[in-house]
C-alpha positions as CSV (number, residue, x, y, z in Angstrom):
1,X,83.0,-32.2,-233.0
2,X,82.4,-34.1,-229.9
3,X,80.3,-33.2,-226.8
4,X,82.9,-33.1,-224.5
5,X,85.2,-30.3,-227.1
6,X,81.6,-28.6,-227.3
7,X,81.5,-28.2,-223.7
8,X,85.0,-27.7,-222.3
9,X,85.1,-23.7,-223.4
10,X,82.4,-23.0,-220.9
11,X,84.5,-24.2,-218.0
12,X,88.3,-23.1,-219.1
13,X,86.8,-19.5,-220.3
14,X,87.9,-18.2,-217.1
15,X,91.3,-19.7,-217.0
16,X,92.8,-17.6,-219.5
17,X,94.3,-14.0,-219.4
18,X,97.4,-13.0,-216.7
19,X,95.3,-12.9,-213.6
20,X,94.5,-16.4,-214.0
21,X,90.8,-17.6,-212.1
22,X,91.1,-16.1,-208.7
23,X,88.6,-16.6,-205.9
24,X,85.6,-14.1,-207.1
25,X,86.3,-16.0,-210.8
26,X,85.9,-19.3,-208.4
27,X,82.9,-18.1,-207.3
28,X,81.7,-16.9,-210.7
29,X,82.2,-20.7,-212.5
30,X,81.1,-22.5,-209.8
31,X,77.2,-19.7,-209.7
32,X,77.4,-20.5,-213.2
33,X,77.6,-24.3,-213.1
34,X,75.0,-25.2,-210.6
35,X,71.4,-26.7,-211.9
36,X,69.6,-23.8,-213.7
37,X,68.6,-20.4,-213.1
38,X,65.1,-21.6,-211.5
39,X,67.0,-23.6,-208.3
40,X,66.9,-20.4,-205.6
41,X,68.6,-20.4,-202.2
42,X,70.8,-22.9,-200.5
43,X,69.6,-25.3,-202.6
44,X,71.5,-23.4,-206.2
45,X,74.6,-23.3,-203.9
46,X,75.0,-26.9,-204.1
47,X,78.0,-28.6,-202.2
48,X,79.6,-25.9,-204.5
49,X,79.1,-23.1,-201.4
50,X,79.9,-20.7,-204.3
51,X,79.5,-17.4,-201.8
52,X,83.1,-19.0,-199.8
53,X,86.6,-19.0,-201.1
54,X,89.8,-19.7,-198.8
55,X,92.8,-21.4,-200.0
56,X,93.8,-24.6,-197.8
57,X,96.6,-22.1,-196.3
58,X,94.1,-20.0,-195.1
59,X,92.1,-23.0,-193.4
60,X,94.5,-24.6,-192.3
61,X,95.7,-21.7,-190.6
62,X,92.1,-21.2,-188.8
63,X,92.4,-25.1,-187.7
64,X,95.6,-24.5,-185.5
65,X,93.7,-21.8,-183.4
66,X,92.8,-24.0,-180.6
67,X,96.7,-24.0,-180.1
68,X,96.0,-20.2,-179.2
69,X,92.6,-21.2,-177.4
70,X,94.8,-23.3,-175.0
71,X,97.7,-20.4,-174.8
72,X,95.5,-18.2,-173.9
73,X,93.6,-20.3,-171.1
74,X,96.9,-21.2,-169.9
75,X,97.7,-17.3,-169.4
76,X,94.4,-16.9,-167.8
77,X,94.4,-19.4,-165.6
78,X,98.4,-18.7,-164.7
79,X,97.1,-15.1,-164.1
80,X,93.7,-15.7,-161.4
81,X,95.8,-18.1,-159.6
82,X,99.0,-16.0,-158.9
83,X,96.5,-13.2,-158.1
84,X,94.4,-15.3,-155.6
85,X,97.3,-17.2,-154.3
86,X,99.2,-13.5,-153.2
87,X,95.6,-12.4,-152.1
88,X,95.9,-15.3,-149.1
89,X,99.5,-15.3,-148.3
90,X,101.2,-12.8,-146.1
91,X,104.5,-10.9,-148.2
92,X,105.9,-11.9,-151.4
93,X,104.8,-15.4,-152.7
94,X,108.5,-16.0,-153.6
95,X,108.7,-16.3,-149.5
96,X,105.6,-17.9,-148.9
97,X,105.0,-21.3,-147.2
98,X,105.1,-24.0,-149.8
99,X,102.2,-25.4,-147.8
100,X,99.8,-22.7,-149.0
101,X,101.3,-22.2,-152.9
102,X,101.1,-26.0,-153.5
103,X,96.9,-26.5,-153.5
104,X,96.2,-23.2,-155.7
105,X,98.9,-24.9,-158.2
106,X,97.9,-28.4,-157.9
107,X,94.3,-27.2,-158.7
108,X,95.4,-24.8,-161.6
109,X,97.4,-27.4,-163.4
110,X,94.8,-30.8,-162.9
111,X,92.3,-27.7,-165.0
112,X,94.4,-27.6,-167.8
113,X,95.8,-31.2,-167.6
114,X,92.1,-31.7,-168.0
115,X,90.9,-29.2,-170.4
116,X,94.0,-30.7,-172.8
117,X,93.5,-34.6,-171.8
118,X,89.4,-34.7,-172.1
119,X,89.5,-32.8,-175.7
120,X,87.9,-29.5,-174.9
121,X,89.9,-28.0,-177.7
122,X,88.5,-29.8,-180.9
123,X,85.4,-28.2,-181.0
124,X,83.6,-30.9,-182.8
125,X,81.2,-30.4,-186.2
126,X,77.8,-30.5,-183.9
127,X,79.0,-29.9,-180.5
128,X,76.4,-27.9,-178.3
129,X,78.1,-24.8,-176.8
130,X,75.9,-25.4,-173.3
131,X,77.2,-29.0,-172.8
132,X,80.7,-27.6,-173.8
133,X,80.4,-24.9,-171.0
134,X,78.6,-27.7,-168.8
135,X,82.2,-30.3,-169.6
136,X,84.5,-27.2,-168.7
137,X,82.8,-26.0,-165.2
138,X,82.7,-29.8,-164.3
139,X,86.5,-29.5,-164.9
140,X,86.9,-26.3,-162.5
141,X,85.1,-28.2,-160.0
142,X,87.4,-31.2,-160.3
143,X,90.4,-29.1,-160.3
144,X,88.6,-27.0,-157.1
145,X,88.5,-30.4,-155.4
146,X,92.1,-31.6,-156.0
147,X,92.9,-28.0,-154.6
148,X,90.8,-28.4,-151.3
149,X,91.6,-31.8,-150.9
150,X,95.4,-31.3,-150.6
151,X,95.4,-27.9,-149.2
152,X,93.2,-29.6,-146.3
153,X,96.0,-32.3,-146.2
154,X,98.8,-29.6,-145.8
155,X,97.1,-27.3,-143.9
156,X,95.2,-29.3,-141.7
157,X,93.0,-27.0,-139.3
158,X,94.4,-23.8,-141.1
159,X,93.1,-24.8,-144.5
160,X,92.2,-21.5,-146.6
161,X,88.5,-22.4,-147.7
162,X,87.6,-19.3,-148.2
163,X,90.7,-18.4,-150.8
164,X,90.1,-22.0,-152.8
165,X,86.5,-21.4,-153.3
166,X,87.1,-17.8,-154.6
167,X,89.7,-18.9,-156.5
168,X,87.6,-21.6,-158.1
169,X,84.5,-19.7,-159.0
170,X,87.4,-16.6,-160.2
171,X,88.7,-19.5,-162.9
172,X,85.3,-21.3,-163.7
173,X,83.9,-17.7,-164.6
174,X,87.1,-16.6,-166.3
175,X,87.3,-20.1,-168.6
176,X,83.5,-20.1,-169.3
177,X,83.7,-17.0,-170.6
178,X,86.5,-17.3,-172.8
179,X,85.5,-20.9,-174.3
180,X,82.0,-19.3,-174.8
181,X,84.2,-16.9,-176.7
182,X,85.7,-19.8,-178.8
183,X,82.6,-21.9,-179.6
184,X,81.1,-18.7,-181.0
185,X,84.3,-18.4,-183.6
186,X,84.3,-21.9,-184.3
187,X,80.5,-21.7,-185.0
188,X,81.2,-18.4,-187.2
189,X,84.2,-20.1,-189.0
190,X,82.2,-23.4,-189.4
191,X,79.1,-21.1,-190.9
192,X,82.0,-19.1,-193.4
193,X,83.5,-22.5,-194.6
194,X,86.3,-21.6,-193.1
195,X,87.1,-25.3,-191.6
196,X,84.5,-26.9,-194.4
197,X,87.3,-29.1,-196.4
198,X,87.1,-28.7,-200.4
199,X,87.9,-31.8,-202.2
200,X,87.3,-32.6,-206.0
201,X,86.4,-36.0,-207.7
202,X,88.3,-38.0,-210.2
203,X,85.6,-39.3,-211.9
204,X,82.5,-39.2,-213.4
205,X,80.9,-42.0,-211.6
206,X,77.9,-43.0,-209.8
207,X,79.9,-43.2,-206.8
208,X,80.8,-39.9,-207.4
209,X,76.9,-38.9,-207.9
210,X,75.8,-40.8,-204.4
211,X,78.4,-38.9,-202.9
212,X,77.8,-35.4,-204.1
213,X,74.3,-36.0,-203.4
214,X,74.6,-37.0,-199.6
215,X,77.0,-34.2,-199.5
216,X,74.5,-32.0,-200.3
217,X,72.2,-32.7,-197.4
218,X,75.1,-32.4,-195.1
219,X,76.9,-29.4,-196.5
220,X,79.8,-30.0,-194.3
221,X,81.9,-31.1,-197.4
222,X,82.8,-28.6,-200.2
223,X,82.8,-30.6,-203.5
224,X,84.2,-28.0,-205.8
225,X,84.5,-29.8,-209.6
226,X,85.0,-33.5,-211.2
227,X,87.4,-34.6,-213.6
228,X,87.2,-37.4,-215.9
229,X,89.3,-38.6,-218.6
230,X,86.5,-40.1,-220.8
231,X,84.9,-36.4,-221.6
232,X,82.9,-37.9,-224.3
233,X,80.8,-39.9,-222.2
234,X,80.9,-37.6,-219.1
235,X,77.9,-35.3,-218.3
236,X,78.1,-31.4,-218.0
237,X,77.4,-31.8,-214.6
238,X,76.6,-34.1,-211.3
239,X,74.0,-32.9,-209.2
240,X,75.2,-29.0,-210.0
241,X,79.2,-29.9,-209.8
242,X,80.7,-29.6,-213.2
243,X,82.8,-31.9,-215.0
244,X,86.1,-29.4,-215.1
245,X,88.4,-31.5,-217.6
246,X,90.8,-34.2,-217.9
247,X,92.7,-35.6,-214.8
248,X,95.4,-33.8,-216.9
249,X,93.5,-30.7,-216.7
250,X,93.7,-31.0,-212.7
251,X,97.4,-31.0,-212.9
252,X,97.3,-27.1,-214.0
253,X,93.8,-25.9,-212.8
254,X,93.5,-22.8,-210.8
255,X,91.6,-24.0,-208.6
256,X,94.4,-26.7,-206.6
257,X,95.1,-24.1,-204.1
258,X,91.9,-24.3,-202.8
259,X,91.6,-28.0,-202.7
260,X,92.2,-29.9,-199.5
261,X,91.9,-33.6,-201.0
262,X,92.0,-35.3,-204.3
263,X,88.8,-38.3,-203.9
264,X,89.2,-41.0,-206.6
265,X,85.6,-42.0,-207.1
266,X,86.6,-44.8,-209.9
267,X,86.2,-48.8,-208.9
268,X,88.5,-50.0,-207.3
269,X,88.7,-53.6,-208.9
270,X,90.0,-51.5,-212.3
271,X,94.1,-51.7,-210.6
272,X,95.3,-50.5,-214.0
273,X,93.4,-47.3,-213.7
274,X,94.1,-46.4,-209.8
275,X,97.9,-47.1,-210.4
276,X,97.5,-44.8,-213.2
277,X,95.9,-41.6,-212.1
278,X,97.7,-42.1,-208.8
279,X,100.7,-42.3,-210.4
280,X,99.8,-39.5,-212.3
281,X,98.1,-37.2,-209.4
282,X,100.7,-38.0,-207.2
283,X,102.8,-34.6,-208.5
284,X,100.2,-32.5,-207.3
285,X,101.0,-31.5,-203.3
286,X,97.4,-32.3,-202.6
287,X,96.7,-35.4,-200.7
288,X,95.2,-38.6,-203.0
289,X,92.0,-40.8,-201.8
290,X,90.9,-43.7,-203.0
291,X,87.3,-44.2,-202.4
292,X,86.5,-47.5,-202.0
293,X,82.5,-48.4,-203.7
294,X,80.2,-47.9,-201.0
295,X,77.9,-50.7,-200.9
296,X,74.8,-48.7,-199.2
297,X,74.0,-45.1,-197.4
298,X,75.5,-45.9,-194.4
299,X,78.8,-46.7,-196.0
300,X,78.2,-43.3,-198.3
301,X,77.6,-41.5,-194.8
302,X,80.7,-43.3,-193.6
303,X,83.1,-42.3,-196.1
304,X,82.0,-38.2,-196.2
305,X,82.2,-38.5,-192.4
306,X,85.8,-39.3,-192.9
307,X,86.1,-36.6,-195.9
308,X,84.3,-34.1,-193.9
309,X,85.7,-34.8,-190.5
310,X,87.7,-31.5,-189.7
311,X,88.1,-30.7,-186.2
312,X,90.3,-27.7,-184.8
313,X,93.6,-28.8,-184.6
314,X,94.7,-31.8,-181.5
315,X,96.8,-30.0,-179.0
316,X,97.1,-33.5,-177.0
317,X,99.2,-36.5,-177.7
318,X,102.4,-36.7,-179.6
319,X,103.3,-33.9,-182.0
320,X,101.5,-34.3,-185.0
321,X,101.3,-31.9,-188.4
322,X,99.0,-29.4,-186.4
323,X,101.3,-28.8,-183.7
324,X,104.4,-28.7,-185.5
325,X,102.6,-26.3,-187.8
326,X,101.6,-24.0,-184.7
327,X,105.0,-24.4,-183.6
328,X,106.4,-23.0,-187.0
329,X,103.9,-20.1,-186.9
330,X,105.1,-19.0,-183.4
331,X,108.4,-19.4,-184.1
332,X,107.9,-17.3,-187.5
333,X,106.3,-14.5,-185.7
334,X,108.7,-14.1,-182.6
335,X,112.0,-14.6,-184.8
336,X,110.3,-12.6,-187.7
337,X,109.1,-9.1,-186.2
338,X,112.1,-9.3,-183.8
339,X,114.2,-9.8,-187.5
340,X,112.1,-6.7,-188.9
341,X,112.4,-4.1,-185.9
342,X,116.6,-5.0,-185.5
343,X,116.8,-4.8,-189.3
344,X,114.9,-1.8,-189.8
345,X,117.7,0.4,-190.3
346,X,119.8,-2.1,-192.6
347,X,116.8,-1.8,-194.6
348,X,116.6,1.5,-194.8
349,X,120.1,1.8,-196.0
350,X,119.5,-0.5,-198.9
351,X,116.6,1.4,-200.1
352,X,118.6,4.9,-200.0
353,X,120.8,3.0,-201.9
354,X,119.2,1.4,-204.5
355,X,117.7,5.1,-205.1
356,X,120.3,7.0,-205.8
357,X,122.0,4.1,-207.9
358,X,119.3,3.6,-210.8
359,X,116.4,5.2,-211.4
360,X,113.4,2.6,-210.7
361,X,111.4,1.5,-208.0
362,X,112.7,0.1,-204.3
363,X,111.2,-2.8,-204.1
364,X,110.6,-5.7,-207.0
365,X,107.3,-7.8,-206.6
366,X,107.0,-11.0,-207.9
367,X,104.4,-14.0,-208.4
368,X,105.4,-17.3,-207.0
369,X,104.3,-20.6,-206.2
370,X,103.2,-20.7,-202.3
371,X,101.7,-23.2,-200.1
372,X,99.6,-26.0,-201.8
373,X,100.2,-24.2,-205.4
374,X,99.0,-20.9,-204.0
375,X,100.4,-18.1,-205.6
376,X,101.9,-15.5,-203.5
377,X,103.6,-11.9,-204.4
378,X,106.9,-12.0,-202.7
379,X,108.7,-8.8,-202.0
380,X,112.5,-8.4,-202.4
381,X,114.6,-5.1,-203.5
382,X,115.1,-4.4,-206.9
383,X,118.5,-5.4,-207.8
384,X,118.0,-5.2,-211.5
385,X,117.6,-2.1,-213.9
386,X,114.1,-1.3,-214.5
387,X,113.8,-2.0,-217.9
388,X,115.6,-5.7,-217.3
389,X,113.1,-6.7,-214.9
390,X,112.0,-10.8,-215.6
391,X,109.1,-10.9,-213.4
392,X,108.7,-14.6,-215.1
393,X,112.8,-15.9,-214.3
394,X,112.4,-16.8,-218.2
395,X,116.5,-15.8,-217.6
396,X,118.4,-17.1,-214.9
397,X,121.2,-14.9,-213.5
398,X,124.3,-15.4,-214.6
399,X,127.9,-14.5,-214.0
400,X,128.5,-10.9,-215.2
401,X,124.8,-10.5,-215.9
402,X,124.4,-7.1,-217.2
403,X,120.6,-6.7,-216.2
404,X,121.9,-6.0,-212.5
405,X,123.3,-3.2,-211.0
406,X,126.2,-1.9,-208.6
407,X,124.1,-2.1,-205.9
408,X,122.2,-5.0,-206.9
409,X,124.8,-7.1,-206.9
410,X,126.1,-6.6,-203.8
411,X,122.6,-7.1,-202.1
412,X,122.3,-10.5,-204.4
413,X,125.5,-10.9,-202.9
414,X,124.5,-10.9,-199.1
415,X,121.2,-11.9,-199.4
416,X,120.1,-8.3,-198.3
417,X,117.5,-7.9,-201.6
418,X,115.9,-11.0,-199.6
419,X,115.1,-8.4,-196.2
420,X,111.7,-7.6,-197.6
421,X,110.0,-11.0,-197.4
422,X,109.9,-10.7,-193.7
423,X,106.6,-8.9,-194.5
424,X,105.5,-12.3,-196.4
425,X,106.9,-14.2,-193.4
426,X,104.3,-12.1,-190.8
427,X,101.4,-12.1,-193.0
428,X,101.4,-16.1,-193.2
429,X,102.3,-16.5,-197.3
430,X,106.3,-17.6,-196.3
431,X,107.8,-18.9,-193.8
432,X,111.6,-18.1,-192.1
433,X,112.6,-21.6,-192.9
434,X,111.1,-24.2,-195.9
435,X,111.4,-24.7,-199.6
436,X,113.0,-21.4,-201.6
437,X,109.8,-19.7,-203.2
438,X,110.4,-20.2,-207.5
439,X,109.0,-17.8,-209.7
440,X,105.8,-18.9,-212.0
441,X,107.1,-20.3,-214.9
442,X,110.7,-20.5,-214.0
443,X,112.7,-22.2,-216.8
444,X,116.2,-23.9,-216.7
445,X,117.4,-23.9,-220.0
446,X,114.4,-23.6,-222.7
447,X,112.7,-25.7,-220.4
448,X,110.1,-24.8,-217.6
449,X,111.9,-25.7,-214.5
450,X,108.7,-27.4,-213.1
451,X,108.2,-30.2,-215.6
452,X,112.2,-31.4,-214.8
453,X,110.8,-33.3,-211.9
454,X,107.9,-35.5,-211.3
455,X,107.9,-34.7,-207.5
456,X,109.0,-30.9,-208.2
457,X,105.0,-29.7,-206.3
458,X,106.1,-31.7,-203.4
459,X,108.1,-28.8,-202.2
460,X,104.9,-26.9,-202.2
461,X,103.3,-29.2,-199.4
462,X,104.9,-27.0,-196.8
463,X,105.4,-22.4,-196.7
464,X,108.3,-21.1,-198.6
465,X,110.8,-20.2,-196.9
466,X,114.1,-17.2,-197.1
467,X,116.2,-20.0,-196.5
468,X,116.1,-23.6,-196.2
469,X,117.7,-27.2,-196.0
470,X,118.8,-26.8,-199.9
471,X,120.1,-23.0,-199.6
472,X,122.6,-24.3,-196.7
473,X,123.8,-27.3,-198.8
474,X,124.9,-25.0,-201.9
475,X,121.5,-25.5,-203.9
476,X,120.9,-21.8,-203.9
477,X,120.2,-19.6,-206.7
478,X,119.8,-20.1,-210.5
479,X,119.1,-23.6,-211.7
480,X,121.0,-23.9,-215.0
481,X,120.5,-28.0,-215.8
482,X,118.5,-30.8,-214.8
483,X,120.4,-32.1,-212.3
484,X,120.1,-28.3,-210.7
485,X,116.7,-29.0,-210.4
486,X,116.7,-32.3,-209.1
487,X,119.2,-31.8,-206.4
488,X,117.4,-29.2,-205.2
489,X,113.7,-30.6,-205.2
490,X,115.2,-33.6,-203.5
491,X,116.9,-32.1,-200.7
492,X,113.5,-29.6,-200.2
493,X,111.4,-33.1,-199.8
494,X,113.9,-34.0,-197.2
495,X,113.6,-31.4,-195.2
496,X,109.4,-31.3,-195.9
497,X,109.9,-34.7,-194.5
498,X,112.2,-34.1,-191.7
499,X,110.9,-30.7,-190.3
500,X,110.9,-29.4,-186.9
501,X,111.1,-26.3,-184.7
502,X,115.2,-27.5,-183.2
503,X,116.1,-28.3,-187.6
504,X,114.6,-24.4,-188.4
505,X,116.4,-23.1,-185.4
506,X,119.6,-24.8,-186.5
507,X,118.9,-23.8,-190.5
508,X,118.5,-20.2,-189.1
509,X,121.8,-20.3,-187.1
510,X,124.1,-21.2,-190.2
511,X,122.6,-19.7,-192.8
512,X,124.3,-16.5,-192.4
513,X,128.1,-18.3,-192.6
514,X,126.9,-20.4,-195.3
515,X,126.2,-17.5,-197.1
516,X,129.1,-15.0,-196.6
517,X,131.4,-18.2,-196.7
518,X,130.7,-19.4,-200.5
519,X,131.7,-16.5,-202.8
520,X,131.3,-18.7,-205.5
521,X,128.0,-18.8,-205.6
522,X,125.5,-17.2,-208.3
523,X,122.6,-14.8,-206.7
């Protein structure tokens, strides 16, 4: 028996059994694979960090706070000047002189044209909180000048020092505060690993060595495991990361959800091998680097820079993934618990119903692939007898199926078994609008729906969604062939490709005729 066979069992242990390796089983390999039980301290974490777990939905979804960060300064700022600018008029301000309305808003928005333009949002690895506070009262001051100067210019002799300067010190205290109030999150989030980015290596290599060693005197990069195809010649471990597996092995590891980025530490002269794990990699959602050799420490230091460099999301410039991502999330929560309060009693109706038609629970609960190959429980109501339930989809639904009942297959029907995951829509797991959710381990035909299609986890690169692109062009419900499968991947990896908040709005708008329109369809 070979090293590598010898070896494997110690890493996989914890991949068997239902619950699969969760975060605390994470945490549990990675204690467990570090240097020996002598190595005390931050130096037996490792760039492991064993003590810190979040999936990349969970950081991701800390990176787009500074979108809040600005709506919130927006609100504050919005709020001091309407209050200081009523303070120094006479009557209403709808009736007031443009003259003295026109410096208090000129002043309010070169702040936040400023605050946006000049970056005070990212929050930098290393930025000093005193100097950040120091940048954001030189920006009152600017936007305090702007005011004076063109309040002067309006107002001439009459010009309202008084109100600008109280005004000004009002919104440099009120700002202050509240960014003081965000560096100390960031710092705390940044402390938790909460923005640290978790990558894994492809690669036994002494690139992969150099890097996992600088790593470790930075710990601002999370390396969480390597693969390498040639096992036999592979080490147990590199500098306290184990060797997990086969780049095979990755494909189906527990631990993808938590990855942000895929590094191939191989040379990059050997073409034949790149194009081949790429090739191969590429049906993972995770993104793919190549790392080219670095030829000293300075070009090690430049590449984890790059790895490591994970900044709270860019609310300026065009729309970018962050922003359209905030976007989505707003757009989920308004349109979600406005959904959940109006449909309350619809709800309610269904449940009575689906009690006193079959004995059995409300609700059904099942596991299904999320965001990044996270797996979610997704809520629906039971429309199945109790003792039919196929937590798995190892059966699709069929015409006449006799595992669902009266009531269930009216609510398959009109969607209304589907009401429930607007509770995974406002805790974050779904979406209103993206990819359908499929169960673990679906299967069309004998066949596990999954391996159909080599770009079938590309669908996972964005939340699932209660409807979507493919559920208003007819790919909805069971997939009973190949070409079910393919249609509907492809038309999920257009809209993945083509999202935005005006597409979701317009998916929302028809999904409800699509639906009630096509009574030929399976659900």
């Amino acid at each position: 028996m070979s090293d590598a066979a010898t070896r494997r069992p110690l890493f996989d242990a914890g991949l068997s059994g239902p619950e699969g390796l969760d975060a605390s089983g994470l945490q549990a390999l990675a204690a467990s694979a570090v240097a020996g039980p002598e190595v005390e301290g931050a130096a037996r974490r490792g760039p492991f960090r064993p003590d810190v777990w979040r999936n990349a939905r969970q950081r991701h979804a800390s990176r787009l706070a500074a979108h809040y960060f600005r709506a919130l300064d927006v609100l504050a700022v919005a709020g001091v000047t309407l209050l200081c600018a009523w303070a120094a008029v006479s009557g209403p301000l709808l009736h007031a002189p443009l003259s003295q309305i026109l410096p208090f808003a000129l002043g309010a928005l070169t702040i936040l044209g400023l605050l946006r333009s000049l970056g005070r949002y990212r929050f930098a690895r290393g930025q000093q909180t005193a100097l950040h506070l120091a940048s954001v009262a030189a920006i009152v001051a600017a936007g305090a000048a702007v005011a004076m100067t063109s309040g002067w210019a309006l107002q001439g002799a009459g010009a309202q020092w008084a109100a600008w300067l109280v005004w000004s010190g009002l919104v440099m205290v009120t700002l202050n505060a509240l960014h003081m109030g965000w560096s100390d999150i960031v710092s705390r989030w940044r402390a938790s690993g909460a923005l640290t980015p978790n990558i894994v290596l492809v690669g036994a290599t002494r690139h992969a060595e150099a890097l996992i060693r600088e790593a470790l005197k930075r710990r601002d990069l999370n390396v969480l495991g390597i693969f390498d195809d040639r096992l036999a010649r592979s080490p147990r471990a590199i500098e306290g990361v184990p060797v997990l597996g086969t780049a095979d092995d990755l494909l189906t590891h527990k631990m993808t959800p938590y990855v942000d980025r895929i590094v191939l530490a191989i040379n990059p002269k050997a073409e034949a091998r790149v194009r081949d794990l790429t090739a191969r990699l590429r049906t993972l959602p995770n993104e793919v680097t190549l790392l080219v050799e670095p030829k000293d420490e300075a070009e090690t230091r430049s590449a984890l820079n790059r790895l490591a460099a994970a900044p709270l999301a860019d609310v300026q410039g065009p729309v970018d993934d962050d922003r359209r991502a905030f976007n989505k999330r707003l757009q989920d929560m308004i349109v979600g618990l406005a959904a959940l309060v109006l449909l309350a009693p619809v709800m309610a109706g269904v449940a009575l119903a689906i009690r006193m038609d079959s004995p059995g629970p409300i609700f059904f609960r099942q596991r299904r692939h999320g965001f990044n190959h996270e797996e979610i429980v997704v809520w629906k109501f039971r429309s199945m007898k109790q003792e039919s339930a196929d937590a798995t989809a190892s059966r699709q639904v069929t015409h006449d199926d006799d595992r669902i009942t009266r009531i269930g297959r009216f609510i398959r029907k009109t969607s209304l078994d589907e009401l429930p995951q607007l509770l995974n829509v406002i805790t974050g797991e779904m979406s209103l609008v993206g990819p359908r959710p499929h169960a673990i381990g679906m299967k069309t035909g004998h066949i596990e729906s999954a391996r159909l299609v080599a770009e079938y986890a590309h669908r996972h690169r964005i939340k699932p969604g209660m409807t979507g692109w493919a559920a208003v062009n007819g790919s909805r419900g069971p997939l009973h062939t190949a070409q079910d499968v393919r249609r509907r991947v492809q038309l999920d990896i257009d809209y993945v490709e083509n999202q935005s908040f005006w597409l979701d709005l317009w998916i929302m708008a028809v999904t409800l005729p699509v639906l009630l329109g096509d009574r030929a369809a399976v659900r």
